[in-house]
N, C-alpha and C positions, 0 to 999 in steps of 0.2 A: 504494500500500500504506500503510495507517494504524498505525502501531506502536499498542497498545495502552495505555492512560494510566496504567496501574501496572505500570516495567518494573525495580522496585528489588526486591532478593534474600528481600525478608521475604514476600513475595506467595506466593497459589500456582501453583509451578513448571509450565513444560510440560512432554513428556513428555521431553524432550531432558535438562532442568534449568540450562538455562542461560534466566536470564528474560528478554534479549532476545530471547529463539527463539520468544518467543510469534508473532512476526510473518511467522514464515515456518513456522510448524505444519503447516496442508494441505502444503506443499510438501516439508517433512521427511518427511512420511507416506508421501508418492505416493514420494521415494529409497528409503524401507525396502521399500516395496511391491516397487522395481524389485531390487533385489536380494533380495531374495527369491524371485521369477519366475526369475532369473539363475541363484537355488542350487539351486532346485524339481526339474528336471530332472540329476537327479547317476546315475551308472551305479553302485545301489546294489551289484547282480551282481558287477562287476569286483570290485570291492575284498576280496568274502566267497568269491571263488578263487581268492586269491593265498596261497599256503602259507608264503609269508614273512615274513606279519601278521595272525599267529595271536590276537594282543590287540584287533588293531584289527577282524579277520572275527568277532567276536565278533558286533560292534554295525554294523558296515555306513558306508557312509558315508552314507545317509540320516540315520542318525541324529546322527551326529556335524555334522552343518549343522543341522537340527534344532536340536541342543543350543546351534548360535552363534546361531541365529536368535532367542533365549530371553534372549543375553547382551549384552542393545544398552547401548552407551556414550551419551555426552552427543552426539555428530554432531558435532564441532566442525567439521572439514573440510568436511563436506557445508554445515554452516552457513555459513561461510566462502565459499564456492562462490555459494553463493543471494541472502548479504545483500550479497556485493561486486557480482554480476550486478544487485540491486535498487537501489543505491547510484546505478548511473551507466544505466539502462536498465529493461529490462522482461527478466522470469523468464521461461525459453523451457526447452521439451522439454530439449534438448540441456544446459543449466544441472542438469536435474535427473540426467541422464545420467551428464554428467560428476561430479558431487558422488558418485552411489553408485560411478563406479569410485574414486574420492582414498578413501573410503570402506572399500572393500573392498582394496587397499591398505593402507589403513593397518591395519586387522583381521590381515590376512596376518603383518604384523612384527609384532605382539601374539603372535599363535601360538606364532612364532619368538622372538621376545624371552623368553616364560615357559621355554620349551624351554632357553635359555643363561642364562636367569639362578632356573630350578629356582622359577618362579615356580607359586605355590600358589593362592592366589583372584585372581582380574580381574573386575570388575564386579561384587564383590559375591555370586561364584558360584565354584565350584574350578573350577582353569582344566582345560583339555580334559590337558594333559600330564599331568597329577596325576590324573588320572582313567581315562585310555584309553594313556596312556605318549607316551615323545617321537615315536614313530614317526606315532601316529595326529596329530599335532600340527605335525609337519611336515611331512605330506602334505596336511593341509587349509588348512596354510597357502601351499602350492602349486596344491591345487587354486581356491584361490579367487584367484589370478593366472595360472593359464592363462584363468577366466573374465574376467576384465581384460584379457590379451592377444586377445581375442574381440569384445570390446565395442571394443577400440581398433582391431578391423581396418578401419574403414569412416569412421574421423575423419579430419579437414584434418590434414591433416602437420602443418602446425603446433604445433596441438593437443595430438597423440600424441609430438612430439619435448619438450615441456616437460611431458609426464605422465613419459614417458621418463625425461628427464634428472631429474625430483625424485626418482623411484622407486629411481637409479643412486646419487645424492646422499647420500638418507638408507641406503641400505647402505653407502658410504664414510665416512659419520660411526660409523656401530655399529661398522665394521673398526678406524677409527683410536682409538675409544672403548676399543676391547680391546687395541689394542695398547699403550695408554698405563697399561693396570692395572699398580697399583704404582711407577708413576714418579711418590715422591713430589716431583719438581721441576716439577711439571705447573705451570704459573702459569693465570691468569686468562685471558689473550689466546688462549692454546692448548684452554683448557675452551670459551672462545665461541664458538670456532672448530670445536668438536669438534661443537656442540650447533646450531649453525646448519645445519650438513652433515645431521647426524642428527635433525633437528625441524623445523626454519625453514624450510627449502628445502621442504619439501613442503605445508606450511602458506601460504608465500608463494604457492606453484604455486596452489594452491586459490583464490587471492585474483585472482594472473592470471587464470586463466582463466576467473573471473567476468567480469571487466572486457569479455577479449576478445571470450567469447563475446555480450556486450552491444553488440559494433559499436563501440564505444567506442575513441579514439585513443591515440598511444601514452601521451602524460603521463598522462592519467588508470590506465590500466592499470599503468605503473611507479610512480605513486601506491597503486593499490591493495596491486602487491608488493610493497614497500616497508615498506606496514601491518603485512601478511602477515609480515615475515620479523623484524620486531623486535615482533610478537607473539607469532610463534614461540617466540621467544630468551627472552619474558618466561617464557614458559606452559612451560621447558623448566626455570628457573631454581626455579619453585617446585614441578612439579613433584621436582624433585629435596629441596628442602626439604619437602614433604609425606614423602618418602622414609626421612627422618630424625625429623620430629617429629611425623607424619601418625598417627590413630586408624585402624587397620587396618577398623575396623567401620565407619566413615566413608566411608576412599578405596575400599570397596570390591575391594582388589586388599593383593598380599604388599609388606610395607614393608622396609627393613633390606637389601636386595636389592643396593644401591651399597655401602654398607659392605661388607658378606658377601665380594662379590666385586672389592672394594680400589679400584672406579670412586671415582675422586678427580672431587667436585661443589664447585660456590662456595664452600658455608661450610667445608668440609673444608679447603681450599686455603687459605681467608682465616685460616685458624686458624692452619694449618702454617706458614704468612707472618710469624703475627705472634709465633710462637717462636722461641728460643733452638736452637743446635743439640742440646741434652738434652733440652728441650721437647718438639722434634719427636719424637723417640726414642720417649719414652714416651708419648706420644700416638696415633703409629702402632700403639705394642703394644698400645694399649686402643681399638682402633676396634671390637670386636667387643663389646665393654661400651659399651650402647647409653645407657643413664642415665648412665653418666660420662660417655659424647661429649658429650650435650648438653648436659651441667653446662659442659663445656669450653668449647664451640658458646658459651654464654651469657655467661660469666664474659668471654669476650675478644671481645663483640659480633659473633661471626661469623656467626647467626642475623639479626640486625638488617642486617649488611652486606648478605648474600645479599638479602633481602628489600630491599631499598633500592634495588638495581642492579636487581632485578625490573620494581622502581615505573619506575626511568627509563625502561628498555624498553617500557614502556605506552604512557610518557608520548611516547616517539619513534613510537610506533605511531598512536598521538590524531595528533599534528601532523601526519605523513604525507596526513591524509584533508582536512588543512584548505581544499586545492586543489580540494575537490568538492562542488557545489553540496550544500545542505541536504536533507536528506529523512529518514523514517523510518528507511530500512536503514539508511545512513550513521549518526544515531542509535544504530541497535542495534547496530554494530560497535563505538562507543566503548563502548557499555556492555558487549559482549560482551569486549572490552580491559580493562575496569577489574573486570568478575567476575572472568577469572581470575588477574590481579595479585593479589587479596586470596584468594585462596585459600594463600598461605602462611601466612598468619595463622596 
């Protein structure tokens, strides 16, 4: 596989938008294709005779897959999946398999995520709850992991026990994410920790089982997860900082969502750290005053901190890969590492 010779952010994007992705395009394509195939067949009937979902028998569940199939994100996962399998081997059926189920996974907790955090646009479109209500919302983030649980009845156990365990993982991170709202003594060790559960673990996973399904040995695969899981931690770090100082019209999705609902993130933390106990007081009372946070956010470098501890997290993801020979992929994964560090910018 030949990476393409202009893979820096000013070019033009594929259709993923991530500009390393140019190199695995056909291959993005043929994942979108397979889940699509996957969602095609939905029992529009069942859903428009249920007397219970009177919102959602409106519009069918054809239609509501339809309306996701319109809402495609950047594929990071699926990406992740293709360029780790490219890195240390050759891109096989089963590579492209696996990346739509981590895929359609991770679509699923999107559903559910806007559903608990009363989320309004994702991808640049109103999200399905704010549209069809929580019900239609939760149910198609259901139905699209019983199709996951379909696809995974015919995999190596292996396989299916570390899709498993990521899928377990990052609900354990969203549980203990909620149970820490409002506990402004949250430190830094317990947010990483919260954010590796809830992001990195399944982001790693995607990176595994590149590797494995390449034939590839152990070191190299625990190289690859490795990458995986402190790019997770980086990509989790600034998302949350796009959350606060992010253009709505830009991230395509509802900002202000961590504040709103008291989820204490990096520069939040680093602020509250570096006040006084009156400080923190009145700090707390003005999280909902989104220009005073980030007058605050700036004035005591806690913008710059967040984004700092991001950059490390890259920078441990780069070194991770240094154990694998040279090639394209590999390429595109550092560059795919150092796009979305700079997206807290």
């Amino acid at each position: 596989m030949q990476l393409p010779a202009h893979t820096d952010i000013s070019g033009v994007l594929p259709p993923s938008g991530v500009p390393a992705f140019r190199l695995i395009n056909d291959e993005l394509g043929r994942v979108k294709e397979l889940i699509n195939e996957q969602l095609a067949c939905c029992p529009d009937a069942t859903l428009r005779s249920s007397a219970t979902l009177r919102s959602t028998s409106k519009i069918g569940i054809r239609r509501l897959v339809e309306y996701l199939n319109t809402c495609g994100g950047k594929m990071i996962r699926p990406g992740l999946v293709l360029l780790a399998g490219g890195a240390v081997g050759k891109i096989t059926d089963e590579h492209i398999r696996i990346a739509a189920i981590m895929e359609m996974i991770h679509n699923a907790t999107l559903l559910h995520d806007d559903v608990i955090d009363e989320g309004q646009r994702r991808r640049g479109q109103a999200t399905v709850n704010s549209l069809w209500g929580n019900e239609s919302a939760v149910l198609l983030g259901d139905f699209l992991l019983s199709k996951v649980f379909k696809m995974c009845a015919d995999l190596e156990p292996e396989v299916v026990k570390i899709i498993a365990t990521a899928a377990a993982r990052t609900c354990e991170g969203e549980l203990r994410q909620m149970a820490q709202r409002e506990n402004w003594q949250l430190n830094e060790t317990e947010y990483i920790d919260i954010i590796t559960e809830k992001s990195a673990a399944l982001l790693s996973s995607c990176c595994c089982l590149g590797g494995l399904l390449a034939g590839v040995g152990e070191t190299e695969v625990r190289l690859l997860s490795d990458f995986g899981l402190n790019f997770g931690i980086a990509f989790q770090i600034t998302d949350d900082l796009l959350d606060i100082i992010g253009d709505e019209a830009k991230t395509g999705k509802t900002i202000g969502n961590d504040v709103d609902k008291s989820k204490l993130t990096l520069a939040v933390i680093h602020l509250l750290g570096a006040l006084d106990e009156k400080g923190r007081s009145a700090a707390i009372n003005s999280l909902c005053d989104k220009a005073g946070l980030i007058k605050m956010l700036r004035s005591y470098g806690s913008l710059e901190y967040a984004y700092s501890r991001a950059q490390e997290f890259v920078a441990k993801a780069i070194v991770s890969l240094a154990g694998l020979r040279e090639s394209d992929a590999k390429e595109a994964l550092v560059e795919t590492a150092r796009f979305i560090g700079r997206r807290g910018i």
